[in-house]
OpenMM code with the backbone's topology and positions (N, CA, C; nanometers):
from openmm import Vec3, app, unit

residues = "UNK UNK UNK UNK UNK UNK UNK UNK UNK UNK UNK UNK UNK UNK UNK UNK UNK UNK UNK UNK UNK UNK UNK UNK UNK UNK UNK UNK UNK UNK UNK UNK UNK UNK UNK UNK UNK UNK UNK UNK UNK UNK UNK UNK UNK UNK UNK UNK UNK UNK UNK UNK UNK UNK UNK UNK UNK UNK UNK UNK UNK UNK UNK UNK UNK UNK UNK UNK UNK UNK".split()
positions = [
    Vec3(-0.8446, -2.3256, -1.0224),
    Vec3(-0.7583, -2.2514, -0.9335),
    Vec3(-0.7750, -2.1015, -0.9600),
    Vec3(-0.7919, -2.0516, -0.8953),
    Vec3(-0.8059, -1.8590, -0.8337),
    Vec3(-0.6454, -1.8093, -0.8589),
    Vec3(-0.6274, -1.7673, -1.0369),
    Vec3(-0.5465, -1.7384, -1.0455),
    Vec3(-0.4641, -1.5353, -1.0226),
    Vec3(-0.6119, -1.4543, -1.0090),
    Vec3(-0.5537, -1.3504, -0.9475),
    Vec3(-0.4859, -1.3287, -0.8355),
    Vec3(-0.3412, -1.2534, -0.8489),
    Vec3(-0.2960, -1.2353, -0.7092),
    Vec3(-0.1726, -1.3222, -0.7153),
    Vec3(-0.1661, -1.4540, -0.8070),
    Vec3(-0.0404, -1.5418, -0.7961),
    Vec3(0.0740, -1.5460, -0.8512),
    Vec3(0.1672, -1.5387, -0.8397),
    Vec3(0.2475, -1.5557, -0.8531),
    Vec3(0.3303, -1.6538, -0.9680),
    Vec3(0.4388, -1.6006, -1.0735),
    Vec3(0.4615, -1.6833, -1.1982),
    Vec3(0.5973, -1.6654, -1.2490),
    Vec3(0.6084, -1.7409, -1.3376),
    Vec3(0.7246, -1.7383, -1.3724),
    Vec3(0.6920, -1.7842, -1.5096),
    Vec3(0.7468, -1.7041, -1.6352),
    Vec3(0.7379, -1.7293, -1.7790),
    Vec3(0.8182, -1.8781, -1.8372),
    Vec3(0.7137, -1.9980, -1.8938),
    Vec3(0.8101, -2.0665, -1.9232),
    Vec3(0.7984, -2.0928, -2.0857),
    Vec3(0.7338, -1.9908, -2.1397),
    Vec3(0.6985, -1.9989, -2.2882),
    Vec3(0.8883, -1.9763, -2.3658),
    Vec3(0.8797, -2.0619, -2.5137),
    Vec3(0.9925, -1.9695, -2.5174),
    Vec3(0.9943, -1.8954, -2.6218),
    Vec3(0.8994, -1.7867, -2.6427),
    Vec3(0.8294, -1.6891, -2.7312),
    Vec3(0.9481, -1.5739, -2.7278),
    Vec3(1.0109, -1.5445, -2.8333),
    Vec3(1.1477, -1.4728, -2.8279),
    Vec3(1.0776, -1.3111, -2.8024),
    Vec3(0.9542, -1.2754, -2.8112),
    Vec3(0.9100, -1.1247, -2.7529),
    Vec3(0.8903, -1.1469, -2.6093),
    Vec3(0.8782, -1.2932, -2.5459),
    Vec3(0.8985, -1.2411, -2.3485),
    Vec3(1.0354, -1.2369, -2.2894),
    Vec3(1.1679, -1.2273, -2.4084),
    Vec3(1.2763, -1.2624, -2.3393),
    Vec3(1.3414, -1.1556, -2.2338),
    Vec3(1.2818, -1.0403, -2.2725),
    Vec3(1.3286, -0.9783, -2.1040),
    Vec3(1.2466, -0.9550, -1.9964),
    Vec3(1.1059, -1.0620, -1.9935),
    Vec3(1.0862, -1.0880, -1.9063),
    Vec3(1.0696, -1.1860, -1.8275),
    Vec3(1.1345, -1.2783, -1.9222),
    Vec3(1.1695, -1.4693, -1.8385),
    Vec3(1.2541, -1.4423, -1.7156),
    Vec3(1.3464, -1.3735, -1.6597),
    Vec3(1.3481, -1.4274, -1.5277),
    Vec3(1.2846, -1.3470, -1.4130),
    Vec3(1.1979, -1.2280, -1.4161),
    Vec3(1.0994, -1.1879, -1.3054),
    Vec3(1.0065, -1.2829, -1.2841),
    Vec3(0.9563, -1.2245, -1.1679),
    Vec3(0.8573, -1.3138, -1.0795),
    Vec3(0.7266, -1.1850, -1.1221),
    Vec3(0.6814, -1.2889, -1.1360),
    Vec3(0.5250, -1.1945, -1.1469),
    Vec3(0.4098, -1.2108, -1.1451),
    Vec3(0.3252, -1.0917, -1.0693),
    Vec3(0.1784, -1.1321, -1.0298),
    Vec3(0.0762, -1.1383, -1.1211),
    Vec3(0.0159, -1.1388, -1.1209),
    Vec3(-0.1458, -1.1980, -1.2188),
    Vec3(-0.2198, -1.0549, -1.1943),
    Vec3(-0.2630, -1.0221, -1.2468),
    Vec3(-0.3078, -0.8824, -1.1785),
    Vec3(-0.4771, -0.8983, -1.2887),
    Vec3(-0.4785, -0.9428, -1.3562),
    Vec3(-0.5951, -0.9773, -1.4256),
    Vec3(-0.5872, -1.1442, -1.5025),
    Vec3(-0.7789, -1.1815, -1.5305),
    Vec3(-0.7834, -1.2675, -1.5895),
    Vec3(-0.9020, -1.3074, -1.6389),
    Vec3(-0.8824, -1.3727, -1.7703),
    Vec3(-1.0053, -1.3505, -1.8989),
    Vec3(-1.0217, -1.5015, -1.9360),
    Vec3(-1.1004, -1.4978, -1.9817),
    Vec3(-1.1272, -1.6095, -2.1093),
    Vec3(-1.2429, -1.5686, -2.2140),
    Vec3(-1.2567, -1.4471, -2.2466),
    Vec3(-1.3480, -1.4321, -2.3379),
    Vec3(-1.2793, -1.2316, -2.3392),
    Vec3(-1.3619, -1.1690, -2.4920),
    Vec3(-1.3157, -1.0654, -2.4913),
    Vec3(-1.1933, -1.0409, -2.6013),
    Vec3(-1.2028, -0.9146, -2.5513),
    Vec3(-1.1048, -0.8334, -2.6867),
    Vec3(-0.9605, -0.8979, -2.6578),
    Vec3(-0.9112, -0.9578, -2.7601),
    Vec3(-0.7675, -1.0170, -2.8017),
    Vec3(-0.7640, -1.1585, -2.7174),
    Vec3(-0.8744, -1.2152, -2.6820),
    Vec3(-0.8488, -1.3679, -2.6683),
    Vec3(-0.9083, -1.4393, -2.7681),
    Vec3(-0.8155, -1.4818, -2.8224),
    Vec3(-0.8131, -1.5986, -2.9111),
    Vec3(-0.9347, -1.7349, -2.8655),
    Vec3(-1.0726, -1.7549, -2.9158),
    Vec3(-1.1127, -1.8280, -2.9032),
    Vec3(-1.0825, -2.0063, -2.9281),
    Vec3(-1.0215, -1.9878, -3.0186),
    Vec3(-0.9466, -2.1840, -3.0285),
    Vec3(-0.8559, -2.1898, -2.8916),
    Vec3(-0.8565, -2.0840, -2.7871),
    Vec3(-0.7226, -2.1335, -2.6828),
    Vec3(-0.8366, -2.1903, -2.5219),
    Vec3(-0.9283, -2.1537, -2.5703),
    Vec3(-1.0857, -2.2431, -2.4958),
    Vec3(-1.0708, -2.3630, -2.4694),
    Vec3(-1.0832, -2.3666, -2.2894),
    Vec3(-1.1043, -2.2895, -2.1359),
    Vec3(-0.9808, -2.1958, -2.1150),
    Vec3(-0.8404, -2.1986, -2.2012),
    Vec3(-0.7280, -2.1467, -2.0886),
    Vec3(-0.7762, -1.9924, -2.0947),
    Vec3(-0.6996, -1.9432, -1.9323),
    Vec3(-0.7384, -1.8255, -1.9310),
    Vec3(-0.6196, -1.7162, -1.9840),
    Vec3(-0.6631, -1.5793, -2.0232),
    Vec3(-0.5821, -1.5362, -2.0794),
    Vec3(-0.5498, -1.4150, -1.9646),
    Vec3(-0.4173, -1.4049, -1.9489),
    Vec3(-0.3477, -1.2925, -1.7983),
    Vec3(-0.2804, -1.2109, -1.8118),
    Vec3(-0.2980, -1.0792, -1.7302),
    Vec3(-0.2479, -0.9823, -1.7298),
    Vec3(-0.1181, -1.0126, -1.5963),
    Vec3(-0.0476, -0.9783, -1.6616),
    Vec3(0.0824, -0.9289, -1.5185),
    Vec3(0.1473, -0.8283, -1.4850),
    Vec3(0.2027, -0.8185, -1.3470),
    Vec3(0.2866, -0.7350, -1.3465),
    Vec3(0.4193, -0.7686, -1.2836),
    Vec3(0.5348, -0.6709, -1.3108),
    Vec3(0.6402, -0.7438, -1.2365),
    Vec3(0.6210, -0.7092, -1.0755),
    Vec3(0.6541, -0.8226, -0.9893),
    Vec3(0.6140, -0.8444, -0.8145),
    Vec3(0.6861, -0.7344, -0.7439),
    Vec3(0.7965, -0.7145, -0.7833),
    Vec3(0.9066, -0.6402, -0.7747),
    Vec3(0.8794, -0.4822, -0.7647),
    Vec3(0.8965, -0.4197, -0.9083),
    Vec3(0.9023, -0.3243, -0.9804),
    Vec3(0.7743, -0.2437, -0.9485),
    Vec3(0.6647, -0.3311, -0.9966),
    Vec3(0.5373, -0.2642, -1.0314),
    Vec3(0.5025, -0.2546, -1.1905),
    Vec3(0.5844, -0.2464, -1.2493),
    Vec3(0.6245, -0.2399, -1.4215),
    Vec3(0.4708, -0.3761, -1.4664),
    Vec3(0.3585, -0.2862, -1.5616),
    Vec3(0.2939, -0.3750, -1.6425),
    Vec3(0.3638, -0.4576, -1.7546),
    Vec3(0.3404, -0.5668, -1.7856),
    Vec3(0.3774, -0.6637, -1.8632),
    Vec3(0.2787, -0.5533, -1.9903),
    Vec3(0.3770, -0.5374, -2.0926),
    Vec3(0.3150, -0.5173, -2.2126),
    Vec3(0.2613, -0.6386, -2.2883),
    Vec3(0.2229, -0.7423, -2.2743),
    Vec3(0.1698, -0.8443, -2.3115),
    Vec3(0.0830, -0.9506, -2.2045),
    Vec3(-0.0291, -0.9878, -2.2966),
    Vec3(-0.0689, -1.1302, -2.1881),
    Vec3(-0.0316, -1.2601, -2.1831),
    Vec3(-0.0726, -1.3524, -2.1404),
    Vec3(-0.0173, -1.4781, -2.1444),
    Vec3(-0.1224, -1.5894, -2.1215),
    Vec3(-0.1550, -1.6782, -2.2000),
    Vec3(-0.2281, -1.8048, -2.1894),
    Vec3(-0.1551, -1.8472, -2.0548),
    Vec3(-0.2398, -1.9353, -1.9915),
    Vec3(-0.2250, -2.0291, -1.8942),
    Vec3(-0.0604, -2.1233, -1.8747),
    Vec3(-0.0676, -2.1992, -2.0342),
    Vec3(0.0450, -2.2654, -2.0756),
    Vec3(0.1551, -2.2148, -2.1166),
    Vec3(0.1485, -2.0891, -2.0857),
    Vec3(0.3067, -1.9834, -2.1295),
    Vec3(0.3102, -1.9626, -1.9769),
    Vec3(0.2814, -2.0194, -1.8574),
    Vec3(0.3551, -1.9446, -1.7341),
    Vec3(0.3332, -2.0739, -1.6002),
    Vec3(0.4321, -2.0894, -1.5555),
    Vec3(0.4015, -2.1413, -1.4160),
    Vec3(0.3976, -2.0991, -1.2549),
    Vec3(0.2980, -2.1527, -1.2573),
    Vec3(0.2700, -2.0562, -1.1263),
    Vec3(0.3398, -2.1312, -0.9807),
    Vec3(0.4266, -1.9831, -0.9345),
    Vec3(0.5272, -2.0265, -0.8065),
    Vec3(0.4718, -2.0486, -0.6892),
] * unit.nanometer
topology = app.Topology()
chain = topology.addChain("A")
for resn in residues:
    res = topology.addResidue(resn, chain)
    for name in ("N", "CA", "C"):
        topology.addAtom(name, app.Element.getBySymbol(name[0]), res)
């Protein structure tokens, strides 16, 4: 699935995304290789967001399995 552009919602419960679990947010990039991806997390991809809303960059990325897509 062609995850730039889509749309998400955080369902990790990693206590550094807690003020951003209830925005909606876009994908604005996406990796699987490269600086700060963790190779043992191979195929998931690793994503940049932003809030849909705001515009506000996510100071962090997110594996595949930390977000569901709306």
């Amino acid at each position: 699935m062609k995850l730039k552009g889509k749309y998400i919602k955080i369902i990790s419960d990693n206590e550094n995304y807690t003020e951003w679990l209830n925005r909606k947010l876009i994908i604005t990039y996406v990796s699987n290789k490269g600086n700060g991806y963790d190779d043992a997390m191979y195929p998931e991809l690793l994503c940049d967001m932003q809030d849909a809303e705001t515009g506000e960059e996510c100071p962090f990325a997110l594996y595949e399995c930390e977000f569901e897509v709306l």
